[in-house]
N, C-alpha and C positions, 0 to 999 in steps of 0.2 A: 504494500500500500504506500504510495506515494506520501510524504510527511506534508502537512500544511504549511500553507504559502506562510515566510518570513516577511515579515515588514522593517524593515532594519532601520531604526530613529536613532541618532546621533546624536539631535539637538533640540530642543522644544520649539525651537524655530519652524519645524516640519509636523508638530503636531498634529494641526488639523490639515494635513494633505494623508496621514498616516489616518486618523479616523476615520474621512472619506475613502479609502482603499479598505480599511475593514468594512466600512458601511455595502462595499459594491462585491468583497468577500469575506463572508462571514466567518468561514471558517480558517480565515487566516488569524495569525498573532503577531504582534506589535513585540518585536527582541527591544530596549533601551538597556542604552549604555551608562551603565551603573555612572551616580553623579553627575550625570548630564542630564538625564530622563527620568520621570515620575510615573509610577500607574501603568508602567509597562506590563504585556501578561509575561512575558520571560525579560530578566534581569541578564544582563554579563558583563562580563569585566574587561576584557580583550578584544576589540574588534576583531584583527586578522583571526586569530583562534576559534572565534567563533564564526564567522562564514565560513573558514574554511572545514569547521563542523559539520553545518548544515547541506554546505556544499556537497562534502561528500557523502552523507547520506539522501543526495538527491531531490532536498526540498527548493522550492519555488522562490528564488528572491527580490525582495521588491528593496533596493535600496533608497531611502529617501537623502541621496546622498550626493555631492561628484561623481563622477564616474571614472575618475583618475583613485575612488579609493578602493574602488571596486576590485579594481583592474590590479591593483598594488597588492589586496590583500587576498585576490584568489590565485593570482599567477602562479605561485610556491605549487596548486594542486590541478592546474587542469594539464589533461592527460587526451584524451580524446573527444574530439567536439559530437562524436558520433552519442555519446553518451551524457553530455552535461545539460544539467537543466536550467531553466528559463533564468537570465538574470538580468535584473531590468532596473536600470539608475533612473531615479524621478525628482527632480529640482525641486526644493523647498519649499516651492508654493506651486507645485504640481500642475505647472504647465509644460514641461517640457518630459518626453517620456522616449526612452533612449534601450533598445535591447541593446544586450552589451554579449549576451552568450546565450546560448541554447534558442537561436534565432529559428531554426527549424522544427524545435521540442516545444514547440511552444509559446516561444518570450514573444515575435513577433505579432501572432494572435492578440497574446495578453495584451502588449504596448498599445494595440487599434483600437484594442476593444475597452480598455482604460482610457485612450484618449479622446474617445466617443461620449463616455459615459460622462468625463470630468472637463469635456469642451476643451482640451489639451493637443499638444502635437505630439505625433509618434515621429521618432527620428528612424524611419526603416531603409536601409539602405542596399538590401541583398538583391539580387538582380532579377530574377524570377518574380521579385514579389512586386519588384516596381514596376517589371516591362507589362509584366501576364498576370497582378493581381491572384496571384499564387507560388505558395513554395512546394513543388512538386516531393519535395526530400518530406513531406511534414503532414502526409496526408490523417484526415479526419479521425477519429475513436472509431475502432467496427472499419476499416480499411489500413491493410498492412502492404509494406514497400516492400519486393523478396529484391532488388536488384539497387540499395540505395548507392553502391560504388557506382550505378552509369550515369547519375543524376548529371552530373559537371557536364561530361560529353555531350549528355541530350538535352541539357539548356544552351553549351555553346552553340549548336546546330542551329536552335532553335532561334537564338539569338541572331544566326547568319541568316534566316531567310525559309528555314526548309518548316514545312506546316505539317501537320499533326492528325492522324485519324483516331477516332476511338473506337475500340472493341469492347463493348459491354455497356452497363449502364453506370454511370455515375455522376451524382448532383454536383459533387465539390467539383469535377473535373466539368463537365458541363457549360455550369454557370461563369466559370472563370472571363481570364480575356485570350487563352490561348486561340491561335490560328489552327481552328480548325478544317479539314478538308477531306471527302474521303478517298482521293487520291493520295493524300501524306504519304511524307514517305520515313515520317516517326509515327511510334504507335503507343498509345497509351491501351492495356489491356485489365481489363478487368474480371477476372477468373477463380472458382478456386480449385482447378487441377492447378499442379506442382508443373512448373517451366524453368528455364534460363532467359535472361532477359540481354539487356547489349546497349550498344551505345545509342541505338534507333527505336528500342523496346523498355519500357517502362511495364512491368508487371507487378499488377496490384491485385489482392487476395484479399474479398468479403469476408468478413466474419458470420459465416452463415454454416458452418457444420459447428453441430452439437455431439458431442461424441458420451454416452452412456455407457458406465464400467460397474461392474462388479468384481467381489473378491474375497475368496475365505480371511477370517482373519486372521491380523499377524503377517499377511501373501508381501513378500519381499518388493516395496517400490519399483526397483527395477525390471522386475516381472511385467507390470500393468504398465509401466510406460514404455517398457519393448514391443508389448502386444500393442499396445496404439500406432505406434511408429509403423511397426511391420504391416496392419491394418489399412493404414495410410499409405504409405511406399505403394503394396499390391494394387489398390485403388488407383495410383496417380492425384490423391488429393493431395495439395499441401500442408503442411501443418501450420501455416499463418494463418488459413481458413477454419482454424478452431476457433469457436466464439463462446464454448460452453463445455465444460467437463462436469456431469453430473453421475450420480448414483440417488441410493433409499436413501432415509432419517440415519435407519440405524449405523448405516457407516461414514456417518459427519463425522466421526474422530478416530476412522479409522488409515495411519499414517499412510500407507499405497496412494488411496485414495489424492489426500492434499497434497505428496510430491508429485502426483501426477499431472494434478491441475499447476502446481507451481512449475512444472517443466515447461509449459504453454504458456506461461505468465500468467495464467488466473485465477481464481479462487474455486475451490470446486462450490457447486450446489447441489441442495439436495430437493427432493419430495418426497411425500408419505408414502406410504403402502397404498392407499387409497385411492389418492391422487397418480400413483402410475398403474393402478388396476383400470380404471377410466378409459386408460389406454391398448386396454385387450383387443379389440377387435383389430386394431389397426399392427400386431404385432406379427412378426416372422415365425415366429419360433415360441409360442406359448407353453409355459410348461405347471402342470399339475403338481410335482414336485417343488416346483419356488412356491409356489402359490400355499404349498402347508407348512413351509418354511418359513413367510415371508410377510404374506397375506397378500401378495400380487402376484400376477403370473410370467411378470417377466422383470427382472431390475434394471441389465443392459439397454435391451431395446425400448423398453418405455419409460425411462429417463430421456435417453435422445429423443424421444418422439415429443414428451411432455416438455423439453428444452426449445424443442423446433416450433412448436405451437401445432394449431390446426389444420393449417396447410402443409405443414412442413411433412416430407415423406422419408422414409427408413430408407436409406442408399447403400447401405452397408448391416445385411441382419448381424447374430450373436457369434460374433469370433472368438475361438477358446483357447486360452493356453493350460500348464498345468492346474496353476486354483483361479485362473480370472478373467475374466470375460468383457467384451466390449461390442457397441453395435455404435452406429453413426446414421444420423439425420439430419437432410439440408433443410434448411428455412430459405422460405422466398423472401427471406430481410435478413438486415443484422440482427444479431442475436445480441441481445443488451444484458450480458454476464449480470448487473446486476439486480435486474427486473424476473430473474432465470430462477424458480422455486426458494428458496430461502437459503441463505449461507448457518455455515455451523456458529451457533450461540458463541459470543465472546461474554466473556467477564472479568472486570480489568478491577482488583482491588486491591486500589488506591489512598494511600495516604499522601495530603498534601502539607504538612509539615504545621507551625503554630498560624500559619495564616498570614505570613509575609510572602510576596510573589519573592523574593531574592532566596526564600530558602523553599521554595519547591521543586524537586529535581525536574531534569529535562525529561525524562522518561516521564513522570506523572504528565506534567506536563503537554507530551506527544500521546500519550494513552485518552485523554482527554478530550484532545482533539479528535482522536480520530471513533470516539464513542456518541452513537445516536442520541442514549438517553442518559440521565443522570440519577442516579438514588440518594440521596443525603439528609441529613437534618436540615433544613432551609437554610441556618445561617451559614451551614462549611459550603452551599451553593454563592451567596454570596459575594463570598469572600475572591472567591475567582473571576470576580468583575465583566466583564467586555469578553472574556476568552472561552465561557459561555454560550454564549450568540447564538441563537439558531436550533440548541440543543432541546429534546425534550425532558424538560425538567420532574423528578419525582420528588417532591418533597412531604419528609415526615418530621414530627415532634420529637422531642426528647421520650426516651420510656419506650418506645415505638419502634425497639431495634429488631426485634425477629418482625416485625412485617416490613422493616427497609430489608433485610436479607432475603427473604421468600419472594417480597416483588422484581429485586434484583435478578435471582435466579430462573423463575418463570418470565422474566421479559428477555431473558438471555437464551431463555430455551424457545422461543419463539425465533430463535436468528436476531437478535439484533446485539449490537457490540455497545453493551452496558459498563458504566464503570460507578461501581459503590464508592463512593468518597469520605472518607473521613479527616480529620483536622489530626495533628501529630503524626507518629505513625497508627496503620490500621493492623498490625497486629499485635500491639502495645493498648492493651485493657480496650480494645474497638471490636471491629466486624468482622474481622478476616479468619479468627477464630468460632465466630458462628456461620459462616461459612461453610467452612468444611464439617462442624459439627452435624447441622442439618444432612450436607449429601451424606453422610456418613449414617445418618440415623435413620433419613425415611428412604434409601436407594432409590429415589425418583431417575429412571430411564433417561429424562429428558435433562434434569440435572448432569447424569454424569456421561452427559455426553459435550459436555460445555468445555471449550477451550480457557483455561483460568489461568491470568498472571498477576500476581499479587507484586504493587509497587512500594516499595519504604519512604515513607517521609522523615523527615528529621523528628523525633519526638521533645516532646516537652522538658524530658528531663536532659537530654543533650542541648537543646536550647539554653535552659536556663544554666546550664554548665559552661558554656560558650559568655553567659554574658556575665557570669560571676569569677571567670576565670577557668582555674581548671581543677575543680574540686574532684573531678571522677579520674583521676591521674591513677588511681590504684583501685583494689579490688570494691565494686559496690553493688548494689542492687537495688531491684522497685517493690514497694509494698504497695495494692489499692487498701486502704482502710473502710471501703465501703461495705458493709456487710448484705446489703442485697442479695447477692450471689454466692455469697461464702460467709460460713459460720463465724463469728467474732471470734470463737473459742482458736478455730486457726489461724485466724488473723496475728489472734495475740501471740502464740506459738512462734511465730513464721518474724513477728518484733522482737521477741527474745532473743529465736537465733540469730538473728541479725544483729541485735545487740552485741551478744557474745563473742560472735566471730569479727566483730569492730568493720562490719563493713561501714560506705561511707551510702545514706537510705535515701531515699526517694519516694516520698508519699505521694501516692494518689489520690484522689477520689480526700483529700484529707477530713472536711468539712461538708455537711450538707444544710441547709432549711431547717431539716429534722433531726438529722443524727449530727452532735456538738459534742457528744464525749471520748469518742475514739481516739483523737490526738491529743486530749487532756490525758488518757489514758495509755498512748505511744508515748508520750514526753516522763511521767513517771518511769517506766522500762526502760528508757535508753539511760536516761541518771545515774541508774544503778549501777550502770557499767560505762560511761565515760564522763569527762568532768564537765562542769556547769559552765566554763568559758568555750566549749565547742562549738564552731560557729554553725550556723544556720540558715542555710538559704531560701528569702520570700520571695517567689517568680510567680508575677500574676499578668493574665492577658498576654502572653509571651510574643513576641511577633505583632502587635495592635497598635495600635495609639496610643493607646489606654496602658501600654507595660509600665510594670513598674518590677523592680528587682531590691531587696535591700537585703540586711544580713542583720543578725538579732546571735548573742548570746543562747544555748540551750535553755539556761538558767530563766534567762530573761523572755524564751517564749510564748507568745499568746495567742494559748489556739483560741479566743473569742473573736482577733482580730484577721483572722483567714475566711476566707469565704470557699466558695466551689469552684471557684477561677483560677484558685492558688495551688501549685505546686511545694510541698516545703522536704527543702533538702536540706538534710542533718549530716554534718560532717562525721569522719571517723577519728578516733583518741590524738590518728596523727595529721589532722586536716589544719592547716593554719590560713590566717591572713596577711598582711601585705600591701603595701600604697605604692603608689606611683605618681607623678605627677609633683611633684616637693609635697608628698603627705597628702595630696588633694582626691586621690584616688583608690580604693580599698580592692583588693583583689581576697579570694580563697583559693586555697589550692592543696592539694592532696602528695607530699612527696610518695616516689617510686623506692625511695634507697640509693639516690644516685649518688647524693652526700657521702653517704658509707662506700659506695664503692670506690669515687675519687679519694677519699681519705685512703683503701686499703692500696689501689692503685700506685700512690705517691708512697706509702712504704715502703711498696717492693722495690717501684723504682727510682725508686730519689725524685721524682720529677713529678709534674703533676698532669693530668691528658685530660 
């Protein structure tokens, strides 16, 4: 999947050219460059570093920038123009729009179609595009290039005089301003048997075969995608004319399957039993054996057929290798991969760290993006501003956690690419743990067939360790104090040993509305066993506006003045403090023993390291 278009803001001077570019793509994101820019959805630190990030994984760039810096900070990484994606410099006040790379991927589209939208100039300068209002190298979604090496030869030609016939049908090439004639003596061909093309023949390949596989499971990748190949080869179809790789429900997660579709560049699809039983009559090879197996009578063939539509016809019946099968059906259209029965459930769970956009990883981040819906408490939806945009949002209340997981998972098992979101990280006292509890407990089918990647946010107690210094330098741990879900009797257990073994603690959940005596009752336990000048760390709203962070004596702490917001970390016997600043600044921190090693260091060797 293609990563979401970058808007790259340098200076708040480009602000409102950068909102209007998310306004006209929503599912783009605004990068600002840390101390330059505010309210960015991704934060960095480094310009060159990071385009050439993005770069290389292939996203979309809109630089709101010169284009000398463009050019400065991608050059280190481009490699082949055959492969680089759209990069497109856009002056300040967004009137001047400038492809600068990936003019054939893309960028020059974008540039036309942004300078349309914002009353703007596209600076296009490629020769195809100016002479014939087309880039022959760059053709439409649903039409593929097999011959892009002849392109140069067949515009120079084209460019000297010699005119053009067409074989097949197509709008993009049609409509254009090539010199067409059907004497030409260039050919533009439109097909999907398999050919060699040349300096006089441009050969293009509809996405109109659907190819439907089956396969026991476990059947080795390689297997199912030899048998498509060979299936194809024998036929004479191409394999650019794949527009669909599909099977049943039950083998969305089964691996053959998705590197088969990924060999082709696409995502497999599935449909029901049901829905390819519909398609009995129209099948080659009906069988009484899949159908008590399966509850259809054919999977191969009536996936392609269910892929192709209703017009579409079986060209190819049930080809067998040793465990897996495959049949092929054309459509009299393109085949729109993703309009093609439904994709295998995703479910992306996600922490996005205390709520500051600088500390949510790039991963949460792109997981986000590229998710339909959203599951959260309202306000961790908030909190991710503008980047948002477009999504459909599910918002529940606090208390409400197993019906945010169970709607997360049933909307995932419907095919759509869900990401449950939580504030901190979400497997740190969150969702991600009921999660797996549920598939685990009620084996819902449609659950475990979900493809699940769980992303880490920065949690709370690393936050508030970062901004107190570095009190977790040595051994520590998290307590919730919340007794909801866990007996107080372990609770208090679980602070004793903690106590004893001097780690340095991390209360959760410290304080409620209701419950006020647990950390009256953690603050008695830790006494016993470390001394009253133990510092104390108060982290509240971490990440907000609202943070505040300060530091309290054990002796001196008071749980009436902590609320639910608050984080309280309790040093361990050897946790100290520290200023900085001429005495202006207080720090904690946790030694390692490094002390004691330099000290034994310098006895061995005279010296000190």
């Amino acid at each position: 999947m293609t990563p979401p278009i970058a808007i790259i803001l340098l200076n708040e001077s480009g602000r409102e050219t950068a909102e209007k570019l998310q306004a006209l793509y929503p599912e783009a994101l605004i990068h600002g460059l840390a101390g330059r820019t505010e309210g960015a959805d991704v934060t960095f630190q480094k310009t060159a570093s990071h385009l050439q990030e993005l770069f290389r994984a292939g996203a979309p760039i809109f630089g709101i920038c010169a284009s000398a810096i463009l050019i400065r900070c991608l050059a280190p990484v481009l490699r082949s123009k055959s492969a680089e994606p759209p990069v497109i410099a856009i002056g300040d006040d967004g009137r001047n729009i400038v492809p600068l790379l990936g003019g054939h991927h893309g960028a020059n589209r974008l540039a036309r179609e942004i300078a349309e939208k914002m009353d703007a100039h596209a600076a296009i300068t490629t020769a195809s595009d100016l002479n014939f209002n087309i880039a022959l190298d760059a053709p439409p979604e649903g039409l593929a290039l097999a011959n892009p090496q002849h392109v140069k030869e067949f515009v120079v030609r084209l460019l000297g005089g010699e005119k053009v016939r067409l074989d097949g049908k197509s709008r993009w090439l049609s409509q254009s301003d090539l010199p067409f004639d059907e004497d030409g003596t260039l050919t533009l061909k439109i097909t999907t048997a398999a050919g060699k093309g040349n300096g006089g023949l441009l050969l293009y390949h509809p996405k109109q075969l659907s190819i439907g596989v089956g396969c026991e499971r476990g059947t080795e990748p390689e297997e199912v995608i030899s048998l498509i190949r060979e299936t194809l080869a024998n036929m004479g179809l191409s394999p650019l004319a794949v527009g669909a790789i599909c099977s049943v429900d039950v083998k969305s997660d089964e691996p053959a399957v998705h590197a088969a579709a990924a060999y082709f560049g696409l995502t497999p699809r599935f449909f029901t039993a049901t829905e390819l039983e519909r398609e009995t009559p129209r099948l080659a090879m009906p069988s009484d054996v899949v159908y008590r197996e399966v509850g259809c009578h054919g999977v191969c063939e009536g996936a392609a057929l269910a892929a192709a539509g209703s017009e579409g016809q079986l060209i190819v019946p049930k080809q067998k290798s040793k465990r897996a099968t495959c049949a092929i059906a054309e459509a009299p259209f393109r085949i729109d991969n993703k309009n093609v029965g439904k994709s295998q459930g995703k479910l992306s769970v996600i922490g996005i760290g205390p709520g500051q956009d600088a500390w949510r990883t790039p991963e949460a981040s792109a997981l986000i993006g590229q998710a339909t819906d959203l599951v959260a408490y309202g306000l961790y939806l908030d909190l991710l501003g503008n980047s948002i945009a477009g999504k459909k949002r599910h918002d529940f209340g606090l208390g409400e956690e197993e019906k945010r997981v169970r709607t997360a998972l049933d909307l995932a098992g419907e095919g759509r690419n869900v990401a449950l979101i939580s504030s901190g990280d979400i497997g740190i006292y969150a969702m991600a743990t009921l999660v797996f509890e549920l598939i685990d407990r009620e084996d819902n089918p449609e659950w475990n067939r979900l493809d699940i990647q769980v992303a880490p946010g920065i949690s709370a107690l690393q936050a508030a360790a970062a901004r107190a210094g570095a009190p977790l330098g040595h051994d520590f741990c998290t307590i919730s104090l919340s007794d909801l879900l866990t007996p107080w009797k372990v609770i208090e257990k679980r602070i004793t040993a903690a106590a004893e073994g001097d780690f340095v603690i991390s209360f959760y959940n410290p304080v409620s509305l209701k419950r006020r005596t647990q950390l009256h009752a953690a603050k008695k336990i830790l006494l016993q066993h470390r001394p009253t000048y133990t510092p104390v760390i108060i982290a509240r709203n971490l990440g907000r506006e609202t943070e505040s962070v300060s530091f309290v004596p054990l002796g001196n702490l008071d749980p009436e003045s902590i609320d639910m917001l608050t984080l309280v970390m309790v040093g361990s016997s050897e946790s100290r403090t520290t200023q900085t600043n001429s005495g202006g600044r207080s720090w904690v921190y946790t030694p390692r023993g490094y002390s004691g090693k330099m000290a034994n260091d310098t006895q061995k060797t005279g010296t000190r390291k």
